[in-house]
N, C-alpha and C positions, 0 to 999 in steps of 0.2 A: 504494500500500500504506500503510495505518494505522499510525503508530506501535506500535500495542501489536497489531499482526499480525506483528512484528517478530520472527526468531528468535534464537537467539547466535549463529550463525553468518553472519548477515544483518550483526549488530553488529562481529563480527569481521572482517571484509571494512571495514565503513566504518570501524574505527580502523585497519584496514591503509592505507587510502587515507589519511589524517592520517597515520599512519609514510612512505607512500609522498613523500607534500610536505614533509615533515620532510627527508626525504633527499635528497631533488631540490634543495633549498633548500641545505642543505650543500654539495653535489659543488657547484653553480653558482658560490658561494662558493669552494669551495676550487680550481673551475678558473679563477677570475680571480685569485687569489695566487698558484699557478703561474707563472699569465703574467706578472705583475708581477715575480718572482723569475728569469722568463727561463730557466726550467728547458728540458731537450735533449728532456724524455719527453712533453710534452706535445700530439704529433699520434698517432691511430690510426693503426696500417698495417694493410696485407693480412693481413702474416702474424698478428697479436692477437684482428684481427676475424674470421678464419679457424676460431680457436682459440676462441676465443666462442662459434661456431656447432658447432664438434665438444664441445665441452665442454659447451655445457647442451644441445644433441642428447643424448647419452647420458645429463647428469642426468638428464633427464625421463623416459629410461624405467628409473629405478632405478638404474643406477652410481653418479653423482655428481660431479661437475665439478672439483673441488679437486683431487684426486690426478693426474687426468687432465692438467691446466692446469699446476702443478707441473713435469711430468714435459716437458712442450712448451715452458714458457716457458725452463725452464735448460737443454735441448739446445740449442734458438738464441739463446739470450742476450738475451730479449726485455724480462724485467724482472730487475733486480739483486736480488741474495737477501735481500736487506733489508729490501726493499718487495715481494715475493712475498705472506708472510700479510695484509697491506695491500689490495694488488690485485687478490686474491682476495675479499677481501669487501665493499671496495668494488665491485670488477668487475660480480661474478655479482648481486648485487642486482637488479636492472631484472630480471632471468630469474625472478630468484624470486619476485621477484611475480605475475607470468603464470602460474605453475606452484601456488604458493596458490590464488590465484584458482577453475582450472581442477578442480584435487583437491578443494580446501574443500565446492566443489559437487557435486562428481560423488561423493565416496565417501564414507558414513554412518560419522560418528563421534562418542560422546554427548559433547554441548559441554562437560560439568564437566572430562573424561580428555581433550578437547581444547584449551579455555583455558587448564589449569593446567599441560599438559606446556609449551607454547608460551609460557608467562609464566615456567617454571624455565629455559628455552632463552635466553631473552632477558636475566636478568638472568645468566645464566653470561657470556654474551656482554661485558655490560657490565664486568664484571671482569675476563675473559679481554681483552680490544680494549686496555685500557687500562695494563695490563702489560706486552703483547708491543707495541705502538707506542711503547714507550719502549727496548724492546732494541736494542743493538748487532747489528751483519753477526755475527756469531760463533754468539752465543748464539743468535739466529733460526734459522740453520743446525742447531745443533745439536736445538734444539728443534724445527723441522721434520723433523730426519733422525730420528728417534726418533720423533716421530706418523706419519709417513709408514712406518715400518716395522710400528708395531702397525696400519696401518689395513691395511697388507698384510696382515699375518698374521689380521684380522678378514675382509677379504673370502678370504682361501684358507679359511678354516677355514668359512665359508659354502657356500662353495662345496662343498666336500667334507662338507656334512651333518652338520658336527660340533654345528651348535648345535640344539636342538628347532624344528620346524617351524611351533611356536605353534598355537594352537587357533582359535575363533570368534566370541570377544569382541569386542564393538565400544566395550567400556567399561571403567573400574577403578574399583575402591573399595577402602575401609579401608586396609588396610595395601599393596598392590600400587597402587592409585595412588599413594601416598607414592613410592616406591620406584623409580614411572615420574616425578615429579616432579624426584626426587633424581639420578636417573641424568640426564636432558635439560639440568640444571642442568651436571652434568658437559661432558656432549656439546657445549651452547652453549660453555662456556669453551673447552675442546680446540679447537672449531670458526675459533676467532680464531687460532687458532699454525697452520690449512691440516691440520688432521686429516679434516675434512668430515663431516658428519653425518649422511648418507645410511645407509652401511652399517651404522655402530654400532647406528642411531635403529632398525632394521629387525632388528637382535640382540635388543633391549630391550625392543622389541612383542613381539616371539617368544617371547622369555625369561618375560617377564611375561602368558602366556597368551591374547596376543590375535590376531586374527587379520593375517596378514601385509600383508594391503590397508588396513588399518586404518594402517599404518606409512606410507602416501602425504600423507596431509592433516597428521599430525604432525609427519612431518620437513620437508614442502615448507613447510608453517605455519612451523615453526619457525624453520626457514630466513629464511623473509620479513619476521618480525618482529626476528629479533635481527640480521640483516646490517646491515640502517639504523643501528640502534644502537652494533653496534661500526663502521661502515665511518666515523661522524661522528666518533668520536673516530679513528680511522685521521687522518682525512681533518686535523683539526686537527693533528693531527702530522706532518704532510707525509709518512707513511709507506707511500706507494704511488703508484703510475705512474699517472698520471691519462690520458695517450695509451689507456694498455693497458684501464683501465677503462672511456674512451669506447666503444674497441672491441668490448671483451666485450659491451659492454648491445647494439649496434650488431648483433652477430652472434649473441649470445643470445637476446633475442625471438622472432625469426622460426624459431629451430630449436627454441623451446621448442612455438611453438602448429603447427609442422611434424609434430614427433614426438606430440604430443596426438591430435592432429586429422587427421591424414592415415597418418602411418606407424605409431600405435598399439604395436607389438609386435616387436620380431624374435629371433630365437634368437641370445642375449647371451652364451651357453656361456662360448665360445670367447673373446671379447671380453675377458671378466672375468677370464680366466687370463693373457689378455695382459696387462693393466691390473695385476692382482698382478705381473707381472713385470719392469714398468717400473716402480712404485710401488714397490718393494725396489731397483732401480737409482737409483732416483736419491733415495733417502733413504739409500743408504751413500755415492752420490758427495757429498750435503751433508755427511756427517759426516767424513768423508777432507776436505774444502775447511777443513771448519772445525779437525781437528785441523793442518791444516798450517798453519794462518794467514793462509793468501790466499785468492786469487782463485780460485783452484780450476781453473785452464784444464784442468789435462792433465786433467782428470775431464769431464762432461760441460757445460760450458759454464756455471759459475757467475759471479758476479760479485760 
């Protein structure tokens, strides 16, 4: 193919690949200062790479891995609350770029309302990663137990049809791209403190009259550009479990082009009530760990 046969989507793929060596560069880096520092976190187990593979399984068919991973890592005390919003985005990266990839191509969305949501996402990120990698056990807590509780009440209120259905736009302009710009900017920073971007991103499309499908290449895009971004400053701050992130990538690839490509679809109903259910469990036990000033045991397994 010609240089100038070239689409923005075509472009957008190859500077994902430059984010993608960007990132790879980083982790490699940050897992040989682990080791040198002799850190306890630094082997995959079962149970993480497990939790990889249930966790970007359902991202890719629309739930979304954050809340889900969340809700699993503090019942068994897999990663310490501190390094949760960290190992989350360091983690899930490697998934989300399989799931860009796979969306970017497969579903038509006009590249100006695609590039610029995916550039508001990404510098949200950068300011969001570099604020919360400097918080305290306390305040993570608390500011995860509070995204985690409006991301419930965003997927209940989904669920129950409270938000419009969105129409059949595959584009924005004037003042309604602004506004998809403005909101993604949000979303990317929220996204650093484990609010996750899935469900909101899919509010915003809706909101802003575009069609619901249209909400896959955006939020998976988005996803895949600003993770790298915020996971490197994570990753400089020592603020995530680097075992748990091997794991995730480890057990997220392969459920991501599973669920793509083989298992396409299932009836999520049911799933997504459960998932609000745990998602308000275990964003009132971080806020209970953090009003009491510990460790949190009697609640569900913080640290």
């Amino acid at each position: 193919m010609h240089i100038q046969d070239w689409n923005a989507k075509d472009i957008l793929l190859l500077v994902l690949a430059v984010f993608a060596l960007f990132y790879f560069v980083a982790l490699v880096a940050g897992i040989r200062r682990a080791k040198r520092e002799q850190r306890d976190d630094i082997k995959p187990t079962v149970a993480t790479t497990l939790t990889g593979f249930v966790a970007n399984f359902f991202d890719t068919l629309g739930i979304g891995s954050f809340a889900t991973t969340t809700a699993i890592v503090r019942h068994w005390r897999l990663v310490k609350d501190k390094h949760i919003p960290g190992t989350l985005n360091v983690g899930h990266t490697p998934a989300s770029f399989a799931e860009a990839v796979i969306f970017t191509t497969l579903v038509p969305v006009e590249s100006i309302t695609l590039i610029s949501m995916i550039a508001a996402a990404v510098a949200g990120a950068w300011l969001g990663a570099g604020i919360v990698a400097a918080w305290p056990r306390r305040k993570v807590q608390i500011g995860m137990g509070f995204a985690l509780l409006i991301a419930a009440g965003l997927m209940l209120m989904t669920q129950l049809r409270l938000f419009p259905g969105g129409g059949d736009a595959l584009a924005l302009t004037g003042p309604l791209l602004w506004a998809g710009i403005i909101g993604n900017f949000i979303l990317g920073a929220l996204m650093t403190l484990g609010i996750g971007l899935f469900g909101p991103c899919m509010i915003l499309v809706s909101l802003l009259g575009m069609s619901p499908i249209a909400a896959f290449p955006i939020m998976m895009g988005s996803c895949a550009f600003l993770m790298p971004v915020a996971s490197v400053r994570f990753i400089k701050a020592g603020a995530y479990n680097p075992g748990a992130t091997l794991a995730f990538a480890l057990g997220g690839i392969p459920a991501v082009l599973i669920a793509a490509y083989i298992v396409k679809s299932l009836p999520l109903s049911a799933i997504r009530y459960l998932v609000v259910v745990v998602v308000l469990y275990t964003g009132v036990s971080l806020l209970l760990a953090a009003r009491r000033g510990s460790p949190g045991k009697a609640v569900i397994g913080g640290h």
